[in-house]
C-alpha positions as CSV (number, residue, x, y, z in Angstrom):
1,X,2.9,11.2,-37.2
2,X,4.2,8.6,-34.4
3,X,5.9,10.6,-31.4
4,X,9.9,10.6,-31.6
5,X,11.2,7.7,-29.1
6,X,12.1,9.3,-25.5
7,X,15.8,9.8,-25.2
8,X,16.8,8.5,-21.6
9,X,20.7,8.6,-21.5
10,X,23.3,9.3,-18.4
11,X,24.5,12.3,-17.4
12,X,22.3,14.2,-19.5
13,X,20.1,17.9,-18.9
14,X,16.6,17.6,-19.7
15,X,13.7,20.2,-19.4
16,X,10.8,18.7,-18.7
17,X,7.1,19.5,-18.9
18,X,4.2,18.5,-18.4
19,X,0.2,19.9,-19.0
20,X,-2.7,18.8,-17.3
21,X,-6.0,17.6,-19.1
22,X,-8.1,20.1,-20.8
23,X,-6.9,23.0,-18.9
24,X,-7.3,22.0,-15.1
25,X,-5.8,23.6,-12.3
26,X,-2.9,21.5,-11.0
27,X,-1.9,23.6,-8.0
28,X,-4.9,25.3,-6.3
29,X,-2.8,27.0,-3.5
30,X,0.6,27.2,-1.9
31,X,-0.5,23.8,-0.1
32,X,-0.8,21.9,-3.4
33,X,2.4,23.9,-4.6
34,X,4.5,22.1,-1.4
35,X,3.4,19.0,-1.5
36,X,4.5,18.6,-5.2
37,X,7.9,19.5,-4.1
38,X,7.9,17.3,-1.7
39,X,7.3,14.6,-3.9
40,X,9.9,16.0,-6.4
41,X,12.6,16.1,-3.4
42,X,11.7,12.2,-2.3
43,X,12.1,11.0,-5.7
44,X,14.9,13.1,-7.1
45,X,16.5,11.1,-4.1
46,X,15.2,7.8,-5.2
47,X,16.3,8.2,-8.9
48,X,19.5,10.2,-8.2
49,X,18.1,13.3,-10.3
50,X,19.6,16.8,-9.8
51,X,17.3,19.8,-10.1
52,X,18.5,22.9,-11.4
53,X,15.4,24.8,-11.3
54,X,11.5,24.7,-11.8
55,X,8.3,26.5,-12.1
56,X,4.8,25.3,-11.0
57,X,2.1,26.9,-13.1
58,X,-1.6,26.5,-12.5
59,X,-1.9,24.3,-16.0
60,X,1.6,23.4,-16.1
61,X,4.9,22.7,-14.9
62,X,8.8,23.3,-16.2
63,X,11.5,21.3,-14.4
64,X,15.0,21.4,-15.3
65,X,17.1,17.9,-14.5
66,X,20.3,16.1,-14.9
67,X,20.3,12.4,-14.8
68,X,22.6,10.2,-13.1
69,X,24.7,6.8,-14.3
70,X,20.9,5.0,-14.3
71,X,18.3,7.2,-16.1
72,X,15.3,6.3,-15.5
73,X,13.3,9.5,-16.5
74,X,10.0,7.6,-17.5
75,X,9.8,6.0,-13.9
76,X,10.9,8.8,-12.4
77,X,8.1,11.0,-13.9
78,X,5.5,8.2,-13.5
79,X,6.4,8.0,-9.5
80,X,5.9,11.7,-9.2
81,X,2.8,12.4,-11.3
82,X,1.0,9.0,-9.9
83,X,2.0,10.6,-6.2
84,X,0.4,14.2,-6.7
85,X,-2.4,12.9,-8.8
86,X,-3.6,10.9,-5.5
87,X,-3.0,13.5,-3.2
88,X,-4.7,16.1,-5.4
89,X,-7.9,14.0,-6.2
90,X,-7.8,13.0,-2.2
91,X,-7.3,16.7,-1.2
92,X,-9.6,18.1,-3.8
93,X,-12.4,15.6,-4.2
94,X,-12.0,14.7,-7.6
95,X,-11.3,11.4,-9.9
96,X,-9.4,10.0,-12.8
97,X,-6.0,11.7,-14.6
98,X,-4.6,15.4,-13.4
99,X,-2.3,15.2,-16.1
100,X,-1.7,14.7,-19.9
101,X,-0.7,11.2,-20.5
102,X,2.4,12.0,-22.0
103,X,5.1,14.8,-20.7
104,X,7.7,16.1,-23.0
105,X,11.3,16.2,-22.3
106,X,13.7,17.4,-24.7
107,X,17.6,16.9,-23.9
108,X,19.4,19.9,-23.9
109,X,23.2,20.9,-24.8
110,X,24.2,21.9,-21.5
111,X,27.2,24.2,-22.0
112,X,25.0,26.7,-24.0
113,X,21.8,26.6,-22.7
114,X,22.1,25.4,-19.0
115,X,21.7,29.6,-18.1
116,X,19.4,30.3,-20.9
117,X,16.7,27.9,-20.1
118,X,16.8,28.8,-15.8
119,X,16.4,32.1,-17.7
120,X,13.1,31.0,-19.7
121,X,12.0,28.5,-16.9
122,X,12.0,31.2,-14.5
123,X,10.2,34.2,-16.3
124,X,7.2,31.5,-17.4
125,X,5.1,33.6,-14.7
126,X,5.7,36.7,-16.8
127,X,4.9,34.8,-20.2
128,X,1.4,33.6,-19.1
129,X,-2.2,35.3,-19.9
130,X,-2.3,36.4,-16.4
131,X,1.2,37.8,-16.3
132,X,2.7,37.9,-13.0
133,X,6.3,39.1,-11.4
134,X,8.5,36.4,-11.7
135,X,10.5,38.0,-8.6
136,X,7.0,37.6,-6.4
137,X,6.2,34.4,-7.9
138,X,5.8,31.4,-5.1
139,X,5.9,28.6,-7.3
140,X,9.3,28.7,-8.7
141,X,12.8,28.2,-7.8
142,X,13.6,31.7,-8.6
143,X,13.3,32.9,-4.9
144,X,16.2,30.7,-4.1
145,X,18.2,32.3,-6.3
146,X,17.6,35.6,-5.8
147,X,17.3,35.3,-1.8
148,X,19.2,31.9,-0.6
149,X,18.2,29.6,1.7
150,X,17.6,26.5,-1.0
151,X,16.6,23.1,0.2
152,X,18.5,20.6,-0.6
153,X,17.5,19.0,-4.0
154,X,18.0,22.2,-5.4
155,X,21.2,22.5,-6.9
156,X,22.2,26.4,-7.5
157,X,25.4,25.9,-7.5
158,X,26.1,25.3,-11.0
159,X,24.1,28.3,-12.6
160,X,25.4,30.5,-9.7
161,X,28.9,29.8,-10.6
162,X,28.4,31.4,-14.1
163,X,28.0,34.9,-12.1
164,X,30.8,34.4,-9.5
165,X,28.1,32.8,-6.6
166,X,27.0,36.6,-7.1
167,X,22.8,36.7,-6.9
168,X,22.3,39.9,-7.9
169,X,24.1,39.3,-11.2
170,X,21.8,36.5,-11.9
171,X,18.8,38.4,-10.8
172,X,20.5,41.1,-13.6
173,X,20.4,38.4,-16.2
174,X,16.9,37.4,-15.7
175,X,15.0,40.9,-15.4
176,X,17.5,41.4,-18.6
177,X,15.5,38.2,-20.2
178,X,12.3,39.9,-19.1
179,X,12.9,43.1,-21.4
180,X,14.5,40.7,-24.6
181,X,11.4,38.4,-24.6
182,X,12.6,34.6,-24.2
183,X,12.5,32.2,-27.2
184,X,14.0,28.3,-27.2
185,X,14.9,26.2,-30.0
186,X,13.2,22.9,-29.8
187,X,15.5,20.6,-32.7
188,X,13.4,17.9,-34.0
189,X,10.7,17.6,-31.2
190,X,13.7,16.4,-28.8
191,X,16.7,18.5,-28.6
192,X,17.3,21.9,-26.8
193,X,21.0,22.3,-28.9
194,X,22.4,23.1,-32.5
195,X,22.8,20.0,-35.0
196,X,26.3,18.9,-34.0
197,X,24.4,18.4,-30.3
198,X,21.5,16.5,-31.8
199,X,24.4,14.0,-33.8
200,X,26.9,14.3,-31.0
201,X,23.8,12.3,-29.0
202,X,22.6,10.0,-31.6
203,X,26.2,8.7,-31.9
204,X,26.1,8.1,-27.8
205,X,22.3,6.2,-28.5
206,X,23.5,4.0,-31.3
207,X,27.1,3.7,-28.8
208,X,25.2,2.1,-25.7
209,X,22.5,-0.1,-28.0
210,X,25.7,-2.2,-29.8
211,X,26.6,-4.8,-27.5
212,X,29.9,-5.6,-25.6
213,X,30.8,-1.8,-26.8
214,X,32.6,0.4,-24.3
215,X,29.6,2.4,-23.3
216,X,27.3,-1.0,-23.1
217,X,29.3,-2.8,-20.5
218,X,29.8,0.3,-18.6
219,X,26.0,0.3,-18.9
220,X,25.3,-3.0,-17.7
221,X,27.8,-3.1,-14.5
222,X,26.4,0.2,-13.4
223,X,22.5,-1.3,-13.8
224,X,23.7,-4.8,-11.9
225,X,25.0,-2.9,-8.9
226,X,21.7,-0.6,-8.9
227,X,19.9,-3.6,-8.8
228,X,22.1,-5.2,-6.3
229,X,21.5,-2.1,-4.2
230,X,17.4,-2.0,-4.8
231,X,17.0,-5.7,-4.1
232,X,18.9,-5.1,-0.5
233,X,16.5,-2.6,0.5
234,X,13.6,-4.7,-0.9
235,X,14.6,-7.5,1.4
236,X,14.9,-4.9,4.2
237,X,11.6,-3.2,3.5
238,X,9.6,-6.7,3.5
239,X,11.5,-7.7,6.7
240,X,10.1,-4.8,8.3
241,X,6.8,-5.2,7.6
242,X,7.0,-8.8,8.2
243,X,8.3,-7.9,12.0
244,X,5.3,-5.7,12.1
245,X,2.5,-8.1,11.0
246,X,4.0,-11.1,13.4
247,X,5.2,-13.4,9.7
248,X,7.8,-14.2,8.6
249,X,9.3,-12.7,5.2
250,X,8.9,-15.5,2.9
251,X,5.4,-16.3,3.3
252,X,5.0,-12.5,2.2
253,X,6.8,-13.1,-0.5
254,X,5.1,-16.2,-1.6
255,X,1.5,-15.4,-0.4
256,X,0.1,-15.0,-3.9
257,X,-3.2,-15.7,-3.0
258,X,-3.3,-14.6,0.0
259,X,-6.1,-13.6,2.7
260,X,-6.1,-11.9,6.2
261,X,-3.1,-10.7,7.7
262,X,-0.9,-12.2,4.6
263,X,-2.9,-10.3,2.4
264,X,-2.6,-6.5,4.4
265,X,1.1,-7.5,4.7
266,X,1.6,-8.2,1.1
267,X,-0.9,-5.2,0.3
268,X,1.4,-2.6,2.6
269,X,5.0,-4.2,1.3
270,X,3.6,-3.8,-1.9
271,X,2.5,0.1,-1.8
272,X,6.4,0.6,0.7
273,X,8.3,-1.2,-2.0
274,X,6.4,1.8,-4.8
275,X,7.3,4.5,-2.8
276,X,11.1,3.5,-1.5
277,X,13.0,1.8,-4.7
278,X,13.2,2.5,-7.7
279,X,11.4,-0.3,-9.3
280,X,8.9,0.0,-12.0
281,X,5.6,-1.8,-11.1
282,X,6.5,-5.0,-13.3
283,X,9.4,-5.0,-11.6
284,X,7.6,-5.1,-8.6
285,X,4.7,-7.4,-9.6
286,X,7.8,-10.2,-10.3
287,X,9.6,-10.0,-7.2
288,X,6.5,-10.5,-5.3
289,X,5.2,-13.1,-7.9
290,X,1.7,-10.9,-8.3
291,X,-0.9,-12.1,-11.0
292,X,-2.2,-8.8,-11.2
293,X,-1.4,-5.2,-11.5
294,X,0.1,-4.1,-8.3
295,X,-2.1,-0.3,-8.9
296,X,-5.0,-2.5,-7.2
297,X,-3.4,-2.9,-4.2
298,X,-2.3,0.9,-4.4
299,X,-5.6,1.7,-4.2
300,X,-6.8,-0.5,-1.2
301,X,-4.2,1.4,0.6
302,X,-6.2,4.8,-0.4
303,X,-9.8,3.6,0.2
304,X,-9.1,1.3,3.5
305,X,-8.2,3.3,6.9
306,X,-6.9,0.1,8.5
307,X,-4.3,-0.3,5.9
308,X,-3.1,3.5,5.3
309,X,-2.7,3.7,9.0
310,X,-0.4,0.8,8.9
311,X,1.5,2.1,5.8
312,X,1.7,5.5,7.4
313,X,3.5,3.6,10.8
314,X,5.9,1.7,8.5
315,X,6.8,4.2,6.4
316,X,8.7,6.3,9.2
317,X,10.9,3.0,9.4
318,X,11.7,1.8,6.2
């Protein structure tokens, strides 16, 4: 049967998650646990996500997310899979694909089950074969809840404000969930929500798609100011390392076949522009007029010490 087309629309809640390939560990330590999160917090910047909650499970991992005016939740995911995967096979001494090549993502009708699912997303710890306390669990958001002190991505505020702001009423509700056992609807392979929810979001699909509706050329002017915005810090980004290598911008831009210094300039823009807009790697490829997939020059950046070191010194400036 051919998999459901991802829904990727506005202002929507998604849970998210993903497995890894037959079983394998995906977070080894608390280490491995952080530097996910970091990635999640740099590109939950990038992409203007919101997270309301997660859990980092050694075969999996549950994240609960609200898109903004420019969805982008296939990039998004992409950005922050590819990002761990390296560090992990770097860290760990391993090759090929941490991950399942597909994650799911099922949009969810947020005024009933916003609660419910930080409810079920924070007692997966409790749920697995090696059950654990989902109080004492490090690799969830449910510490932040019950204890304060959230960074910044992590946006409590919402679920809090279904309890007063009190935390020991949500704590209530979830070691409540952990006596009820925890069950979620999944409508269709795609929708968290009742069947008023699932046609309530087909008519908003079928609403962007016609052209010159209301919702389409809200669409568009929102997407031509994004890529106002991304092409301004493109320019800035290749200006930068242009200063850096002694060239001038253009010929970085135009050095398609390029050799020497061109070529570690292009190679480090090129790795700088994947990390710091939001650009898929077509995109990419096109602005800088590449014949070629731009993950080969990802890689040089990983195998070669002379260019990581530059990439490290001009990523604390752009």
């Amino acid at each position: 049967m051919a998999r459901p087309k991802r829904i990727d629309l506005p202002f929507s809640l998604y849970h998210v998650l993903s497995r890894t390939n037959s079983g394998d560990i995906a977070f080894r330590d608390e280490k491995d646990q952080n530097k996910f999160l970091e990635y999640l917090a740099r590109y939950v910047l990038l992409f203007n996500y919101r997270v309301h909650a997660w859990c980092l499970m050694p075969t999996h991992f549950h994240l609960l997310l609200e898109s903004a005016q420019i969805p982008r939740l296939s990039e998004f995911m992409r950005r922050l899979l590819t990002a761990y995967t390296v560090y992990y096979n770097r860290r760990h001494k391993r090759h090929g694909h941490l991950f399942q090549g597909r994650f799911k993502s099922y949009i969810v009708e947020k005024a009933d089950y916003l609660i419910p699912l930080s409810r079920y997303i924070h007692l997966n710890p409790g749920e697995s074969p090696k059950s654990q306390d989902p109080f004492r669990y490090q690799g969830s958001s449910l510490m932040y809840y019950q204890k304060g002190g959230e960074p910044g991505f992590l946006h409590t505020g919402e679920i809090l404000s279904w309890f007063q702001k009190d935390r020991k009423k949500y704590e209530k509700y979830i070691r409540e969930g952990m006596k009820e056992g925890q069950k979620i609807e999944i409508v269709k392979q795609r929708f968290i929500g009742g069947q008023s929810f699932s046609r309530r979001i087909y008519q908003r699909i079928k609403a962007t798609s016609q052209k010159g509706s209301r919702a389409d050329r809200a669409s568009r002017k929102a997407k031509d100011q994004a890529r106002k915005k991304e092409e301004k810090k493109a320019h800035e980004i290749i200006e930068r390392v242009g200063r850096y290598y002694g060239i001038e911008p253009a010929v970085i831009l135009k050095g398609s076949y390029a050799r020497r210094i061109v070529g570690k300039a292009r190679t480090v823009a090129i790795r700088l522009l994947r990390e710091e807009v939001s650009w898929t790697g077509k995109e990419i490829g096109q602005y800088l007029g590449l014949k070629k997939s731009i993950y080969e020059y990802w890689q040089k950046v990983e195998e070669k010490e002379d260019l990581r070191q530059d990439y490290e010194r001009l990523k604390k400036v752009c």
